[in-house]
C-alpha positions in Angstrom: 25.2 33.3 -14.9 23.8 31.2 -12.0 24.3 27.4 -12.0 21.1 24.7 -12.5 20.6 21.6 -12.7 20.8 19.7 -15.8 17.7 19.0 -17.6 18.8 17.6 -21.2 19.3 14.0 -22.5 21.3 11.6 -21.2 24.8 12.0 -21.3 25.4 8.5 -22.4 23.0 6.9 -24.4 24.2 3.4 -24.1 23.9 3.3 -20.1 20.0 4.6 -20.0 19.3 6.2 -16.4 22.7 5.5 -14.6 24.1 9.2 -15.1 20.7 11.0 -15.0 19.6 9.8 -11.9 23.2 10.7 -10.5 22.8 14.1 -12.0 19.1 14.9 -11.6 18.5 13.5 -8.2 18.3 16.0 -4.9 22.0 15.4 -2.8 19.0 14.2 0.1 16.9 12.1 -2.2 19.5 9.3 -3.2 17.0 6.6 -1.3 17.5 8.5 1.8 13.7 9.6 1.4 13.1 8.0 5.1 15.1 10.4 6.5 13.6 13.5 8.5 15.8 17.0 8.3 16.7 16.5 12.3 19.1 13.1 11.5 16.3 10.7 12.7 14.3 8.1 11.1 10.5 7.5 10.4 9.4 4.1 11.0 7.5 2.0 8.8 4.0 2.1 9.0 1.1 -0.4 8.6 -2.6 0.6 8.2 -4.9 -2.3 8.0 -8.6 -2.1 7.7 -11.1 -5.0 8.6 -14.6 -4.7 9.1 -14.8 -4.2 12.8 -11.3 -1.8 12.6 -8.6 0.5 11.4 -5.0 -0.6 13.0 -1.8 1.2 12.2 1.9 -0.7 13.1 4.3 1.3 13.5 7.8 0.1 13.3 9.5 1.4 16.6 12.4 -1.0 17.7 14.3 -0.4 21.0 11.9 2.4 22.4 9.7 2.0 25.2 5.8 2.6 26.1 7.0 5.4 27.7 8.6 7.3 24.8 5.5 7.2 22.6 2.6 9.7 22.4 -0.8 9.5 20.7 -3.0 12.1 20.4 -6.7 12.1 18.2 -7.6 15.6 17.8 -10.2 17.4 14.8 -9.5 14.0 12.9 -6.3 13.9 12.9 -4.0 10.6 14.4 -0.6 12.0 15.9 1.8 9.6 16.8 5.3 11.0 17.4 8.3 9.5 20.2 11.5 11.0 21.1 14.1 9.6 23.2 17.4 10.8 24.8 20.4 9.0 25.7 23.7 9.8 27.0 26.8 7.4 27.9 29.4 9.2 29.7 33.3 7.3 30.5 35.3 8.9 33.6 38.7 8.1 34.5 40.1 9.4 37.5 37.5 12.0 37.7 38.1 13.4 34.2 35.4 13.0 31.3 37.7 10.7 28.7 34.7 10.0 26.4 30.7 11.1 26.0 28.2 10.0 23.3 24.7 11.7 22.7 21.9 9.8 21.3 18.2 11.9 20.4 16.0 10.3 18.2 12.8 11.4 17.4 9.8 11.1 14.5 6.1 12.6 14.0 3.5 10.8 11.9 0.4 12.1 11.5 -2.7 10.7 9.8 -6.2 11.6 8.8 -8.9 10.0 10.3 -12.4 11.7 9.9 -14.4 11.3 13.5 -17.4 10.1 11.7 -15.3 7.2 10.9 -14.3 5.8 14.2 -15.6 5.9 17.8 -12.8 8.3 19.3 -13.3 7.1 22.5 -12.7 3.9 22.3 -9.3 3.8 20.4 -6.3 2.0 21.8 -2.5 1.2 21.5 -0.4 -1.6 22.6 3.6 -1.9 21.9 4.4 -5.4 21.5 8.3 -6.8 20.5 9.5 -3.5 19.1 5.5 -2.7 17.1 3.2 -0.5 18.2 0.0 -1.6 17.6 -3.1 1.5 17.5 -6.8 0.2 17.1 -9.0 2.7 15.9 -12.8 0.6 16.1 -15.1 1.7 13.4 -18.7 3.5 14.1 -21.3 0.9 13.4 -22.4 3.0 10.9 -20.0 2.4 8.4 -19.6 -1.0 9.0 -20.5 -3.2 6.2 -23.7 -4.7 6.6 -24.7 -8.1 5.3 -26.6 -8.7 1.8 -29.9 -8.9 2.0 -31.9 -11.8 0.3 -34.7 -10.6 -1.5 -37.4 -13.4 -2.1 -39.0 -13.8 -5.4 -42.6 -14.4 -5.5 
């Protein structure tokens, strides 16, 4: 006989979902679902479309220009980061305490070339946001209405 998860009703039928979602929720899903499997977090993420544009925020606070890298390849927008830290106490030339700190994330998005001019995209990071403009191809940029005059 091998153990599974438990399917049926609720348990108690007075107190609706409480016991369910206890019971029939993944040990990693109990609103832990911005986790990774490496123990690091996935920022938030903004996509914003205007006319002219495409811009995804990401959320990043405490990295650094330097820890981020964007790459556009067979439409496809990689952002990922990873950084590396490590404190290190000494006393009288012996180690008396050392902390290791790795964060790291990957999102990755679709974004058919004959949508955006490739060359042209850009990326700031601004008070813990980075900030990627992807400008739109004129040719799918909405074009006024035309008037039609009736004779």
């Amino acid at each position: 006989m091998a153990l599974q998860r438990y399917t049926g009703g609720d348990f108690f039928p007075s107190i609706p979902s409480l016991f369910n979602d206890f019971f029939n929720s993944d040990l990693m899903d109990w609103g832990l679902s911005n986790f990774a499997g490496t123990n690091s977090t996935l920022p938030a993420v903004n996509v914003r479309e205007t006319d002219n544009e495409f811009t995804v925020e990401v959320a990043a606070p405490g990295m650094e220009r330097k820890d981020f890298k964007i790459d556009y390849q067979n439409g496809r927008l990689t952002i990922s980061s990873e950084k590396k830290e490590e404190s290190k106490d000494e006393k009288d030339g012996k180690v008396t305490r050392r902390e290791f700190n790795y964060q790291s994330f990957q999102r990755v998005f679709n974004v058919p070339e004959d949508m955006v001019k490739v060359d042209d995209i850009s990326a700031k990071y601004t008070d813990g946001i980075l900030y990627i403009t992807l400008p739109k191809k004129d040719e799918i940029k909405p074009k006024p209405a035309k008037t039609i005059k009736i004779s």
